[in-house]
DSSP file (Angstrom, degrees, kcal/mol; ACC not computed):
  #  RESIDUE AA STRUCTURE BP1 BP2  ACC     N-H-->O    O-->H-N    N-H-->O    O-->H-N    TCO  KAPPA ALPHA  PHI   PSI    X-CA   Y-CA   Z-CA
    1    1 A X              0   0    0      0, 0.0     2,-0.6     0, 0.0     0, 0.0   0.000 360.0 360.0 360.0 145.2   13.0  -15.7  -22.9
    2    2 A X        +     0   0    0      2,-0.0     2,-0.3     0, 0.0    87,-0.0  -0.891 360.0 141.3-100.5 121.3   12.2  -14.0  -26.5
    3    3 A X        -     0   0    0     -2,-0.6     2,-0.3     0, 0.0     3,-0.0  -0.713  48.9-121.6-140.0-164.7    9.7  -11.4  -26.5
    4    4 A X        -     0   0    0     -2,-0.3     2,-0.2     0, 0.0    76,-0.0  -0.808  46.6 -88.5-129.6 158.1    9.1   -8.5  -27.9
    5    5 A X    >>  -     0   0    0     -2,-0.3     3,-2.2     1,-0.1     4,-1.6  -0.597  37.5-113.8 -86.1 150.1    8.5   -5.3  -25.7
    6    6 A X  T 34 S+     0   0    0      1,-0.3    -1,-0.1    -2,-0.2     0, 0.0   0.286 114.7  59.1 -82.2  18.1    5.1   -4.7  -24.6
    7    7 A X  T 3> S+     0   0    0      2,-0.1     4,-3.5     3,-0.1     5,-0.4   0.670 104.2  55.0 -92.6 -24.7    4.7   -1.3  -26.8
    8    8 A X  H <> S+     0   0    0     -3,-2.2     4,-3.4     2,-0.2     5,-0.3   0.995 106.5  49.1 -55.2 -60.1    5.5   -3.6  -29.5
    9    9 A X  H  X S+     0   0    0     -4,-1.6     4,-2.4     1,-0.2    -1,-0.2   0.943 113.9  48.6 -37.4 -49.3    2.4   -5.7  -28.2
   10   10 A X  H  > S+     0   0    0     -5,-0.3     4,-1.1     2,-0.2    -1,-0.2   0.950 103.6  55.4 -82.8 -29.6    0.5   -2.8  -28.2
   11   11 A X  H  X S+     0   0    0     -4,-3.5     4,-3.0     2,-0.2     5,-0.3   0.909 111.6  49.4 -38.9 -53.5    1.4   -1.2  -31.9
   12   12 A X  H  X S+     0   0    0     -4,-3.4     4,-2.3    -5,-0.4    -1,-0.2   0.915 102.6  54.1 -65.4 -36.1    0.3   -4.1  -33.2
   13   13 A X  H >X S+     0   0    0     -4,-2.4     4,-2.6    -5,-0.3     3,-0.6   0.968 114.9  49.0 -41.7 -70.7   -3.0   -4.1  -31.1
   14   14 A X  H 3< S+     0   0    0     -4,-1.1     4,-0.2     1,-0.3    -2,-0.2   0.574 108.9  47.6   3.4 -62.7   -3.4   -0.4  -32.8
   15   15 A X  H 3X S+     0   0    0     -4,-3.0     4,-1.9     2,-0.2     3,-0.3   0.688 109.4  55.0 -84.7 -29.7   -2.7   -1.4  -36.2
   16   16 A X  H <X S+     0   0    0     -4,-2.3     4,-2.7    -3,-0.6    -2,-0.2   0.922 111.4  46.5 -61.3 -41.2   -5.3   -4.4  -35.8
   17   17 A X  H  < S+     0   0    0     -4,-2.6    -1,-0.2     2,-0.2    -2,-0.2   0.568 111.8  47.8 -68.9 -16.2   -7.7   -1.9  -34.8
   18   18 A X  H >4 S+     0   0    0     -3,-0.3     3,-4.1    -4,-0.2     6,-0.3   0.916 116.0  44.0-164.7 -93.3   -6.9    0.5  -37.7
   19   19 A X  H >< S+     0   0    0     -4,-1.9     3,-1.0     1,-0.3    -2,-0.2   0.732 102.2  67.1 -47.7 -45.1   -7.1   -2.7  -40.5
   20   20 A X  T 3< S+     0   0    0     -4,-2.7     2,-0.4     1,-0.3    -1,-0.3   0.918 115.7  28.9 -54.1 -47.2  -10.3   -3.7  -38.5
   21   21 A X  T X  S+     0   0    0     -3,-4.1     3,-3.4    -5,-0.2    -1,-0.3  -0.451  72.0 173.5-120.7  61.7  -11.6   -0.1  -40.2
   22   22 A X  T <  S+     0   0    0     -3,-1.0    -1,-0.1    -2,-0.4    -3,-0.1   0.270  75.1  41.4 -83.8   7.4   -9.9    0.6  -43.4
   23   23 A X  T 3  S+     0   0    0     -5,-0.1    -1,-0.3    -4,-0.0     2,-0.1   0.576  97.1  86.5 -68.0 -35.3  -11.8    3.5  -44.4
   24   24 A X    <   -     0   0    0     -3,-3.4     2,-0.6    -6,-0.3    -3,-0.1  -0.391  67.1-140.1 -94.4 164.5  -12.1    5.4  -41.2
   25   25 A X        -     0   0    0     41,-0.1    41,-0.2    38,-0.1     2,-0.1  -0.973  20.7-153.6-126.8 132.3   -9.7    7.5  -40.0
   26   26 A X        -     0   0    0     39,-2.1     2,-0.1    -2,-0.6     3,-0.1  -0.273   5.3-134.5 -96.1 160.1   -9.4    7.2  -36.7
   27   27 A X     >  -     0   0    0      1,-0.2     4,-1.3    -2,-0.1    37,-0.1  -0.629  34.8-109.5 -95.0 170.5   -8.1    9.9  -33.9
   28   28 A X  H  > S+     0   0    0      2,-0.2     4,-2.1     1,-0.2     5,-0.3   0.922 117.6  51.1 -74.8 -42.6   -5.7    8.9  -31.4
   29   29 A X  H  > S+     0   0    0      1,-0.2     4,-1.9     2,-0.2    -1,-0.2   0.845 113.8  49.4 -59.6 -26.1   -8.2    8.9  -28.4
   30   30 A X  H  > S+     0   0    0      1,-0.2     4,-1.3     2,-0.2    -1,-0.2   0.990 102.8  52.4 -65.3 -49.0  -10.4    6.9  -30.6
   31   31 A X  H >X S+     0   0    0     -4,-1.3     4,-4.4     2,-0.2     3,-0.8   0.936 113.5  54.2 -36.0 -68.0   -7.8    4.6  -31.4
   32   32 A X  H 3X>S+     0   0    0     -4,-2.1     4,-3.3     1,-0.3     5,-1.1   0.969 109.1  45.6 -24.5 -67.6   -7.4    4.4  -27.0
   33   33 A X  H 3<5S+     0   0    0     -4,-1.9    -1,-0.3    -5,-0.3    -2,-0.2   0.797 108.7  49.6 -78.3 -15.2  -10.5    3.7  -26.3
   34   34 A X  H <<5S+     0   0    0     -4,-1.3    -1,-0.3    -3,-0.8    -2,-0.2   0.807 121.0  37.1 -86.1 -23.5  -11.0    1.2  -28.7
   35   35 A X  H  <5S-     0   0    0     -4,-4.4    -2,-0.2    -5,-0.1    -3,-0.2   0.524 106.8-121.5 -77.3 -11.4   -7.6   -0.8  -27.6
   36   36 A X  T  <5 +     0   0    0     -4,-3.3     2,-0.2    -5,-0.4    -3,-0.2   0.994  66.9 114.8  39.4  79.7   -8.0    0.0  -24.2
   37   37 A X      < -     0   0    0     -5,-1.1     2,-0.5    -6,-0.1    -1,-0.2  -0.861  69.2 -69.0-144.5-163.4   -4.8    1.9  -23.4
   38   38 A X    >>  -     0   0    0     -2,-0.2     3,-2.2     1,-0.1     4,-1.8  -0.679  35.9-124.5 -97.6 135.2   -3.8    5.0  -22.4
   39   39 A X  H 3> S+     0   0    0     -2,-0.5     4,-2.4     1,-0.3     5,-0.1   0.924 109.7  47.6 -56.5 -36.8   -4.1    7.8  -24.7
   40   40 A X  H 34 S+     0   0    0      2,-0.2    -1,-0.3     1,-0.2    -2,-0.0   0.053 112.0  55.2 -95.0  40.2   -0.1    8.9  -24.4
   41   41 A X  H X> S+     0   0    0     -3,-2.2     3,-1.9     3,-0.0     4,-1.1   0.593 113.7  37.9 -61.7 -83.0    0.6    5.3  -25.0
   42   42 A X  H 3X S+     0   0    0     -4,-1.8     4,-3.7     1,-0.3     5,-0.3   0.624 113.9  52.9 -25.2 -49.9   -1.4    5.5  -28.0
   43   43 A X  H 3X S+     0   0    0     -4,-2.4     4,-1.3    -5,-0.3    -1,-0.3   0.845 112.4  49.2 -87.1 -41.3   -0.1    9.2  -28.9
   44   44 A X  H <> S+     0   0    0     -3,-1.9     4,-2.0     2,-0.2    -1,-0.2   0.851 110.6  50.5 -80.1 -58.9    3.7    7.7  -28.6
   45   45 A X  H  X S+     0   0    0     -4,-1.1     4,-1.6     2,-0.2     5,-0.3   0.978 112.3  47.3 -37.8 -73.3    2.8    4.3  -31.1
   46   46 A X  H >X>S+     0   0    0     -4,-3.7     4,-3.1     1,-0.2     3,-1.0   0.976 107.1  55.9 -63.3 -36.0    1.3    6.5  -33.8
   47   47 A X  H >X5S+     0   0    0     -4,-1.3     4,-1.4     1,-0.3     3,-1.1   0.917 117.3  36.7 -36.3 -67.5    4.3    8.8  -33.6
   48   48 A X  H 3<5S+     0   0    0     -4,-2.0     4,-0.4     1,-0.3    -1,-0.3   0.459 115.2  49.7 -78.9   2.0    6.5    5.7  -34.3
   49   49 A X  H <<>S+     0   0    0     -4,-1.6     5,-1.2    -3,-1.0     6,-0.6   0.723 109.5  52.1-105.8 -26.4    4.6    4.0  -36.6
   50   50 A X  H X<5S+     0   0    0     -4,-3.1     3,-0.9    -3,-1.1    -2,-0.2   0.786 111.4  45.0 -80.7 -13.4    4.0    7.0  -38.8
   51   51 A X  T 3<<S+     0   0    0     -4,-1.4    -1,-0.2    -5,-0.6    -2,-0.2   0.769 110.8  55.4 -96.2 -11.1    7.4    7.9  -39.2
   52   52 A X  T 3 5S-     0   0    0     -4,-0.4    -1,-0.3    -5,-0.2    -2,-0.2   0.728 116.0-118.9 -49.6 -33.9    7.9    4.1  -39.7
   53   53 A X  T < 5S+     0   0    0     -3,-0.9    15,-0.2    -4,-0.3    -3,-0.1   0.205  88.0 109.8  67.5  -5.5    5.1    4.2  -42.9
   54   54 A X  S   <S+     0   0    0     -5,-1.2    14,-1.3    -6,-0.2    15,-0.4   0.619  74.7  23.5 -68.7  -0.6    3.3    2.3  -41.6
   55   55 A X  E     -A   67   0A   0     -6,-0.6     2,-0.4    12,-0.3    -2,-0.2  -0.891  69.2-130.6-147.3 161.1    0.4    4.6  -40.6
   56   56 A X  E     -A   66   0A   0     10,-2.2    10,-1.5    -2,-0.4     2,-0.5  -0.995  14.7-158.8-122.7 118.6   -0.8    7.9  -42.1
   57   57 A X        -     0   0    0     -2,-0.4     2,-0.2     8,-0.1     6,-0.1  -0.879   6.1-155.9-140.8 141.0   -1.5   10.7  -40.2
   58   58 A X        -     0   0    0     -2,-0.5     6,-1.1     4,-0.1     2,-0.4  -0.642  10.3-134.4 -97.4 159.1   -3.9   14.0  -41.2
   59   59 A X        +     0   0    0     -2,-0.2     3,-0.3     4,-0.2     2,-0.1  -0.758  58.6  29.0-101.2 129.1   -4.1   17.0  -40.3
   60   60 A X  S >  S-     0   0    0     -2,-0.4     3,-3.4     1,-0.2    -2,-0.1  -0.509 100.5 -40.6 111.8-169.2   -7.0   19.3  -39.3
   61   61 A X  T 3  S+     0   0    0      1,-0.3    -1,-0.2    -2,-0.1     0, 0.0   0.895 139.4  46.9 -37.7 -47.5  -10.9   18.5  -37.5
   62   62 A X  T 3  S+     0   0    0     -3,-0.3    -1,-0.3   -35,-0.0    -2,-0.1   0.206 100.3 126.5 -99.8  28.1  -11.3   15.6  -39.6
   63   63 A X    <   +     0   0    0     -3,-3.4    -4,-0.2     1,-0.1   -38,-0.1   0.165  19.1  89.7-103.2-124.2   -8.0   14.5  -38.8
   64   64 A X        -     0   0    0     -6,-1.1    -7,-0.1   -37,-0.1    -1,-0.1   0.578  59.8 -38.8 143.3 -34.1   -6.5   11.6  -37.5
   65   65 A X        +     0   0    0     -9,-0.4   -39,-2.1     1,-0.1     2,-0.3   0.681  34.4 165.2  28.0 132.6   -4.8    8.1  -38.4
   66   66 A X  E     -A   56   0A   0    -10,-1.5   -10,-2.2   -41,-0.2   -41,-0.1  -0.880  53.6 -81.1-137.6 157.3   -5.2    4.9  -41.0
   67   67 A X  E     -A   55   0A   0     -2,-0.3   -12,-0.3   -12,-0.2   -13,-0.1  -0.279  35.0-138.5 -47.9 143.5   -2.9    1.9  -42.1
   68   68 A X  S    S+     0   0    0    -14,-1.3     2,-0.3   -15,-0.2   -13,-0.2   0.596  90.0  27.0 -83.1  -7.0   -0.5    3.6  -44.9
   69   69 A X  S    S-     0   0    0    -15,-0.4     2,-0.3     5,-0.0   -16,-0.0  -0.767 106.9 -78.9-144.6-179.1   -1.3   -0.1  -46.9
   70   70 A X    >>  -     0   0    0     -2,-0.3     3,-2.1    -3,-0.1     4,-1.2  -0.576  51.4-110.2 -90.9 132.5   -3.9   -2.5  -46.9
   71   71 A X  T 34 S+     0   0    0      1,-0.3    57,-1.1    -2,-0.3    56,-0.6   0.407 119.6  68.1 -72.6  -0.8   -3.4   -4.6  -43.9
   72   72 A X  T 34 S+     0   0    0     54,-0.2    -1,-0.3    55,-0.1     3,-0.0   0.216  96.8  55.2 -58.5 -12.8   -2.4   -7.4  -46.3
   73   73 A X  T <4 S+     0   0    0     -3,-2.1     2,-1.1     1,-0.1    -2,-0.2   0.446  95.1  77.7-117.6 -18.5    0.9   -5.4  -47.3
   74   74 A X     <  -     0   0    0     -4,-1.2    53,-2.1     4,-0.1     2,-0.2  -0.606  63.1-173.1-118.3 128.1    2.1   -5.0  -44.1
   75   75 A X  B >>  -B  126   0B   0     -2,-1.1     3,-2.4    51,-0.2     4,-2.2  -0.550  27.6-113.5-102.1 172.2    3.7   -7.7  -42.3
   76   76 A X  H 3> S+     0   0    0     49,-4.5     4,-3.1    46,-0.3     5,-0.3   0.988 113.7  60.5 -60.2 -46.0    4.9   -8.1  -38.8
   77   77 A X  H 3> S+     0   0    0     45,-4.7     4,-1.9    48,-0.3    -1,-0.3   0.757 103.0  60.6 -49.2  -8.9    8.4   -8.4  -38.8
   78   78 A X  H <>>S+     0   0    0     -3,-2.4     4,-3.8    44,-0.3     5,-0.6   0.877 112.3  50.8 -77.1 -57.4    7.7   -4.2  -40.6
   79   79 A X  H  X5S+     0   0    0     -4,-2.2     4,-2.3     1,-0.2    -2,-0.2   0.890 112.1  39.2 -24.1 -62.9    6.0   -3.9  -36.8
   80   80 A X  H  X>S+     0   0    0     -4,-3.1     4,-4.2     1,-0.2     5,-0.6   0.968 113.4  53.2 -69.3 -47.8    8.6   -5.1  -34.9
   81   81 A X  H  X5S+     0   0    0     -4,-1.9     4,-1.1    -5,-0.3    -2,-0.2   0.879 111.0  46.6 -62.9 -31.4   11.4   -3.5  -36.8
   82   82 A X  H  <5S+     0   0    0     -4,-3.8    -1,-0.2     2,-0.1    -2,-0.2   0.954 124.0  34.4 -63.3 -30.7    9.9    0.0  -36.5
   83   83 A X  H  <<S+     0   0    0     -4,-2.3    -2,-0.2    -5,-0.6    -3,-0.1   0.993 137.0  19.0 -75.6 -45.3    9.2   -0.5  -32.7
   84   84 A X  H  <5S-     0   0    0     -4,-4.2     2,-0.8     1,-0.2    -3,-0.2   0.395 101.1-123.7-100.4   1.0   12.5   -2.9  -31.6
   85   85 A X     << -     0   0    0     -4,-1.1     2,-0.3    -5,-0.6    -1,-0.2  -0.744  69.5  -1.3  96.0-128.2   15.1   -2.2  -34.6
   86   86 A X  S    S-     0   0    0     -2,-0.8     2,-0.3    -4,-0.1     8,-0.1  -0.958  81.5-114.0-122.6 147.3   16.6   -5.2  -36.8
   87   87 A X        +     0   0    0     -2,-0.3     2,-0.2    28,-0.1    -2,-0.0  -0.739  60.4 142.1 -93.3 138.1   15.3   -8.7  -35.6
   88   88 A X        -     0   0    0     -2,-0.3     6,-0.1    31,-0.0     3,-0.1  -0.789  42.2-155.9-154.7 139.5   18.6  -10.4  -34.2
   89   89 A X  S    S+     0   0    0     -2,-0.2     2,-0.3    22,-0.1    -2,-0.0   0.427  91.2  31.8-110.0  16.6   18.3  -12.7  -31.0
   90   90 A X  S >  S-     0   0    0     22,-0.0     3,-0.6    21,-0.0     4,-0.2  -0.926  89.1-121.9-148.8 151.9   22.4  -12.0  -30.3
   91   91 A X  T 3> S+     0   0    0     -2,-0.3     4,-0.8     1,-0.2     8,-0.0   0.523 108.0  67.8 -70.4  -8.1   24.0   -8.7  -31.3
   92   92 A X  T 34 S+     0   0    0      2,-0.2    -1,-0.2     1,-0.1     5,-0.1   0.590  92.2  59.5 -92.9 -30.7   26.5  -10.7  -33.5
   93   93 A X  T <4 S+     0   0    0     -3,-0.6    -2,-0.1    19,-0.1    -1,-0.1   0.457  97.7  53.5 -65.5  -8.3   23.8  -11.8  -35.9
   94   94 A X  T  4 S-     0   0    0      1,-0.3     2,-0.3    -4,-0.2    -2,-0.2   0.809 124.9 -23.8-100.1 -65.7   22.6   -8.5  -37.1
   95   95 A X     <  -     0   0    0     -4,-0.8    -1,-0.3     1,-0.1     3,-0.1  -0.950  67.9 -76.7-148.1 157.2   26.4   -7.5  -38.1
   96   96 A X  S    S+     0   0    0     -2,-0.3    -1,-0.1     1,-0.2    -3,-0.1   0.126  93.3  20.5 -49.3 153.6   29.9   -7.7  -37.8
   97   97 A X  S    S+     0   0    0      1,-0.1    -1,-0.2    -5,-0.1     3,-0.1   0.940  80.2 114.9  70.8  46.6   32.3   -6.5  -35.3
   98   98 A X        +     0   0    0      1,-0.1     2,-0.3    -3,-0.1    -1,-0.1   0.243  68.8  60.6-124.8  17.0   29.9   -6.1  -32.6
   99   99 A X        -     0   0    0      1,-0.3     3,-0.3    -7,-0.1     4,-0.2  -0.984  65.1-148.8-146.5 129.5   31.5   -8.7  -30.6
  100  100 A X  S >  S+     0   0    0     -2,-0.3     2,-0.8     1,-0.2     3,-0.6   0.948 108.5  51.2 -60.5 -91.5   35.4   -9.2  -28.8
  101  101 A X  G >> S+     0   0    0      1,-0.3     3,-3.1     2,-0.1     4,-1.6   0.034  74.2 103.6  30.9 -41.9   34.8  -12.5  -29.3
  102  102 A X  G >4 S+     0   0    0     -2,-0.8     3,-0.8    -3,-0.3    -1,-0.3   0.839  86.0  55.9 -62.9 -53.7   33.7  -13.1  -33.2
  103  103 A X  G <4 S+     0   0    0     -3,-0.6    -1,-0.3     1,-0.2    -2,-0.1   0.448 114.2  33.1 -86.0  27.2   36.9  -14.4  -34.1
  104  104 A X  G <4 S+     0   0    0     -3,-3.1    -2,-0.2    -4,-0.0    -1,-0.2   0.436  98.3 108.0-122.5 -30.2   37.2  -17.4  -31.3
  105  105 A X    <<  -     0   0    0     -4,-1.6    -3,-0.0    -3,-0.8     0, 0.0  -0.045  42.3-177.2 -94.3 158.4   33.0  -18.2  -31.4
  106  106 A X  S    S+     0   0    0      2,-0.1    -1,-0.1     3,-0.0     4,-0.1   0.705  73.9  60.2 -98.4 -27.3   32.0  -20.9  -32.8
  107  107 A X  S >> S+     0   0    0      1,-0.2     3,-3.7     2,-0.1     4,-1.5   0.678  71.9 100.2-109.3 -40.4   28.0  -20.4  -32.4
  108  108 A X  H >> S+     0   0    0      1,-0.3     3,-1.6     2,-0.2     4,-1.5   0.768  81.0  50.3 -31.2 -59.3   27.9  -17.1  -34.4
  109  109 A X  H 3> S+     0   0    0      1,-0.3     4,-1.7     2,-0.2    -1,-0.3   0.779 111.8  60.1 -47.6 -39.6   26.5  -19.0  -37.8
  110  110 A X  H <4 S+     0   0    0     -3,-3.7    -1,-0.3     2,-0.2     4,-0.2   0.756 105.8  39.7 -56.8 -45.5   23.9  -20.5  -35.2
  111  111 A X  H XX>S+     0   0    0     -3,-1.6     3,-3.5    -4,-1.5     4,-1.5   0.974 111.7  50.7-101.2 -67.1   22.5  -17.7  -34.1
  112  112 A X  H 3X5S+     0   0    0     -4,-1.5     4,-3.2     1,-0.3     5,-0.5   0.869 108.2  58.9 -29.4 -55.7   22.2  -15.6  -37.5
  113  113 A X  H 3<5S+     0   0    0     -4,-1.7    -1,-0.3    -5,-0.3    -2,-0.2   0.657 110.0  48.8 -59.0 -19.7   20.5  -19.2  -38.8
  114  114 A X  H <>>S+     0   0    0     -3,-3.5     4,-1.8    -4,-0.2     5,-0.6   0.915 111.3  45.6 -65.4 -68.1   17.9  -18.2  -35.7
  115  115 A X  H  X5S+     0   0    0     -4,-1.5     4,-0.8     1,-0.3    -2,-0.2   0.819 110.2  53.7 -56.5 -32.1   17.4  -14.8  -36.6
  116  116 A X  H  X<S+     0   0    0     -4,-3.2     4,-0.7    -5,-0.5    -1,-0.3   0.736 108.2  48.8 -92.7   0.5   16.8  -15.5  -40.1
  117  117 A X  H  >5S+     0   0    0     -3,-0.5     4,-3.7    -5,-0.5     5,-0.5   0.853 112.4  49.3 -93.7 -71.0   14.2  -17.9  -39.4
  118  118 A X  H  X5S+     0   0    0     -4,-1.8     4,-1.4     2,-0.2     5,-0.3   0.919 110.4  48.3 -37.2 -41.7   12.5  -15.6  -37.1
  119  119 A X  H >X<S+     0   0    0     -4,-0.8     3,-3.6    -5,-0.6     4,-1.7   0.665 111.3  51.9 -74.0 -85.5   12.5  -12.7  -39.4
  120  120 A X  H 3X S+     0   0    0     -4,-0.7     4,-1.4     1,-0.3    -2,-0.2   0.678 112.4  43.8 -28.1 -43.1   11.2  -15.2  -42.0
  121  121 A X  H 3< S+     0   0    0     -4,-3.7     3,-0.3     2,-0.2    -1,-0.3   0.957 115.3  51.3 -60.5 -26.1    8.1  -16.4  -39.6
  122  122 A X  H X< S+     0   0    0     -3,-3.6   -45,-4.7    -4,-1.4     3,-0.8   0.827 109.6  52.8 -91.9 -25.5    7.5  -12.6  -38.7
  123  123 A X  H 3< S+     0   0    0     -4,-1.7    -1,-0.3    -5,-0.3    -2,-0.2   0.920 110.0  49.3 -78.3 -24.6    7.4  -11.7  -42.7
  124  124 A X  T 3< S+     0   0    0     -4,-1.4     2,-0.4    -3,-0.3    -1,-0.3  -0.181  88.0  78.3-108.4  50.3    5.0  -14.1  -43.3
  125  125 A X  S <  S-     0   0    0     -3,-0.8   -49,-4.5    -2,-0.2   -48,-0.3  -0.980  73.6-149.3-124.2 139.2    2.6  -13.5  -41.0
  126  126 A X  B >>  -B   75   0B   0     -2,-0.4     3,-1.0   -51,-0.3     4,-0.7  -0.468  30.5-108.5 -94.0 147.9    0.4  -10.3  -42.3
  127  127 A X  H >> S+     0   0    0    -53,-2.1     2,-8.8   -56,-0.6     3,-1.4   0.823 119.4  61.6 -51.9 -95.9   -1.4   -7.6  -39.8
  128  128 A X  H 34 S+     0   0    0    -57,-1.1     4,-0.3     1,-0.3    -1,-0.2   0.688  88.2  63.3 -22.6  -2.1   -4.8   -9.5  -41.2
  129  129 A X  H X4 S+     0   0    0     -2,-8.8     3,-1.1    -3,-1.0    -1,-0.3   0.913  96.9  59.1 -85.7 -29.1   -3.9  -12.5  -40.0
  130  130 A X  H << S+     0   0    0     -3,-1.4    -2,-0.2    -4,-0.7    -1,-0.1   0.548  95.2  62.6 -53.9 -21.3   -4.2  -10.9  -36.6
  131  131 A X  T 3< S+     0   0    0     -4,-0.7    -1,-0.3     2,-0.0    -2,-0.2   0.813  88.1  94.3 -77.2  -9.8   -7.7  -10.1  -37.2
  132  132 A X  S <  S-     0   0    0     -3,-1.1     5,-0.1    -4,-0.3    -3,-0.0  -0.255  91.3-104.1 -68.2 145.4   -8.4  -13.6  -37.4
  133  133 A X    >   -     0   0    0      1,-0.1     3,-1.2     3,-0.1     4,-0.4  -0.482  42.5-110.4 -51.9 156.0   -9.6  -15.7  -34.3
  134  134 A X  T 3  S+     0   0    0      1,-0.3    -1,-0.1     2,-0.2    -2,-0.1   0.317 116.2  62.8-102.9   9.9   -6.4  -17.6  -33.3
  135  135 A X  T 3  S+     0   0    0      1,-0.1    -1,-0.3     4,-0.0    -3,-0.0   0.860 101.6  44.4 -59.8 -42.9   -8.4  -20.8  -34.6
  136  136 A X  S <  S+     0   0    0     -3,-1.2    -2,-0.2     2,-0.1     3,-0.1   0.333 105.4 103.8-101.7   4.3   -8.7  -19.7  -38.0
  137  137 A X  S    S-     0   0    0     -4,-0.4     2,-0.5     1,-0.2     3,-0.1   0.049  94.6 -70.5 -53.2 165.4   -4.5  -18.6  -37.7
  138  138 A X  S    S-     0   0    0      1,-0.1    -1,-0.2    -9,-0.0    -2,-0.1  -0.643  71.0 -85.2 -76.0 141.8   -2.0  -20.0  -38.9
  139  139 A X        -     0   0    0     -2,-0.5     2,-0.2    -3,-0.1    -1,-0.1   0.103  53.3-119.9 -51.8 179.4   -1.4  -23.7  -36.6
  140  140 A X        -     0   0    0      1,-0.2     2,-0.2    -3,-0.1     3,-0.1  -0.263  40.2 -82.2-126.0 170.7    0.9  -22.6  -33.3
  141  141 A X        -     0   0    0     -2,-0.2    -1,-0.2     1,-0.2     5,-0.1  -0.508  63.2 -71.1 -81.6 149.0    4.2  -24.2  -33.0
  142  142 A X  S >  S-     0   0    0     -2,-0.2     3,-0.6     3,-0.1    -1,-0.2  -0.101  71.4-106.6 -76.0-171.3    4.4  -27.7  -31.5
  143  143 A X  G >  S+     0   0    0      1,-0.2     3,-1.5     2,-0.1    -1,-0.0  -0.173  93.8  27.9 -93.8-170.5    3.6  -27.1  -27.6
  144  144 A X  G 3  S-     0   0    0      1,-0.3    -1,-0.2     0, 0.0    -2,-0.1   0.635 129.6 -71.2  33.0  44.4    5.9  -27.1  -24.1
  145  145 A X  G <  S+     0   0    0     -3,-0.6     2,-0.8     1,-0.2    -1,-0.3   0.326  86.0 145.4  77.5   1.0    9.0  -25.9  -26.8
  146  146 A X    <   -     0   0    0     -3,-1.5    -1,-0.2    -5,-0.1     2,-0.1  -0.651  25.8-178.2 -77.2 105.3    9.7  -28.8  -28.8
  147  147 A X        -     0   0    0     -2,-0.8    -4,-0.0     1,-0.3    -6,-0.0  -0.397  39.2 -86.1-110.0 156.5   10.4  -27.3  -32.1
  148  148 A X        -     0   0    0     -2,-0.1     2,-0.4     2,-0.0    -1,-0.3  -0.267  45.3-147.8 -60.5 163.8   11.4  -29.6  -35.4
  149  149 A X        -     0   0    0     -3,-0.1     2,-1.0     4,-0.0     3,-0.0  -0.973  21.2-110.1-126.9 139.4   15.1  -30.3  -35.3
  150  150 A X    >>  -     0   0    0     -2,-0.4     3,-7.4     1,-0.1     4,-1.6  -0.646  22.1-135.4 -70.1  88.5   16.8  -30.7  -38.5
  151  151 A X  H 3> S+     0   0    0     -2,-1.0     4,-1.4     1,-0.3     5,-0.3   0.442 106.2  52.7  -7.9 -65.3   17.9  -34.7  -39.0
  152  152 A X  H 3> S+     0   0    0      1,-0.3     4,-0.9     2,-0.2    -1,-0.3   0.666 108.1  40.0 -48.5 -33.5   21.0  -33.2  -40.1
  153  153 A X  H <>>S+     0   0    0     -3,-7.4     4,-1.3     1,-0.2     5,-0.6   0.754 115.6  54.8 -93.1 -24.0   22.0  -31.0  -37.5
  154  154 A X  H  X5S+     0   0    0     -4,-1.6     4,-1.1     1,-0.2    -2,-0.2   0.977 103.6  49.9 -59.5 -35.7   20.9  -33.4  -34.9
  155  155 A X  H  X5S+     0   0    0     -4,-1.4     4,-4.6     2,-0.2    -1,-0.2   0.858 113.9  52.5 -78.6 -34.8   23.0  -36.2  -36.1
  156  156 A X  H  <5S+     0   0    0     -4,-0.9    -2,-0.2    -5,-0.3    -3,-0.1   0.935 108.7  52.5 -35.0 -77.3   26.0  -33.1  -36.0
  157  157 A X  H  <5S+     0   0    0     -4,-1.3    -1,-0.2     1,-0.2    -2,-0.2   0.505 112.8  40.9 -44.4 -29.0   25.0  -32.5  -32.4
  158  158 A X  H  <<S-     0   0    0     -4,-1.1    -1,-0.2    -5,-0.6    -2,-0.2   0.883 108.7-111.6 -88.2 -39.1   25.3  -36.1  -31.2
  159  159 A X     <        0   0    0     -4,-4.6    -3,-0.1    -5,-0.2    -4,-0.1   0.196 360.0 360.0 145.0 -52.3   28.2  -37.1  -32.8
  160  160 A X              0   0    0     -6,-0.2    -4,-0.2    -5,-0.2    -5,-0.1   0.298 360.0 360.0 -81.5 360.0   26.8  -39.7  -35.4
């Protein structure tokens, strides 16, 4: 299965909560209690997320943490890559040589053409799209995994 790890899940929760209030700057315990986690969850996410840019963080009484952009500016795939690294769904798509194998495999081109369609869906979907209700989202994928196939590569894959 492709997921993302569940601090990833939770940054983003964070940053929704953040965007939700794009004036305030928020403390981390505020931040907590309004995501319902745990505060050194919380305290661990802003860490990585400021030193990402994605987030801003003050100093002093009144400080605290806000989005470093307009929740418009920031897309997911910036999310994922500060929490998980460079989106690749085999180690052989993000770069050469990472594989014994890469000069026998056949599939490598396959998989890179996967990652760069997943990085593309994960740039175009914006933190603010996440404040939306998941009606008002952009449409879901078709359902139980049946994904478009491309006429061409299908006709490849058979044969024809």
């Amino acid at each position: 299965m492709l997921k993302v790890s569940r601090l990833t899940d939770y940054a983003t929760l964070v940053m929704t909560c953040m965007a939700e209030r794009p004036r305030e700057v928020l403390r981390a315990v505020q931040l907590a209690d309004i995501a319902h986690l745990e505060l050194p969850t919380v305290s661990k996410l802003l860490k990585v997320l400021s030193q990402a840019g994605l987030v801003e963080s003050f100093r002093g009484v009144n400080g605290g943490y806000r989005l470093a952009r307009p929740a418009q500016q920031i897309s997911l795939a910036e999310i994922v890559v500060a929490m998980e690294g460079p989106i690749g769904v085999t180690d052989c798509s993000l770069a050469d040589r990472r594989c014994d194998l890469e000069s026998s495999c056949g599939v490598r081109g396959s998989w890179r053409q996967v990652s760069d369609v997943l990085a593309g869906a994960l740039r175009s979907i914006r933190l603010s799209d996440m404040l939306r209700p998941p009606s008002a989202a952009a449409p879901l994928p078709p359902s139980r995994g049946e994904f478009e196939v491309n006429p061409e590569r299908q006709a490849l894959a058979s044969g024809r």
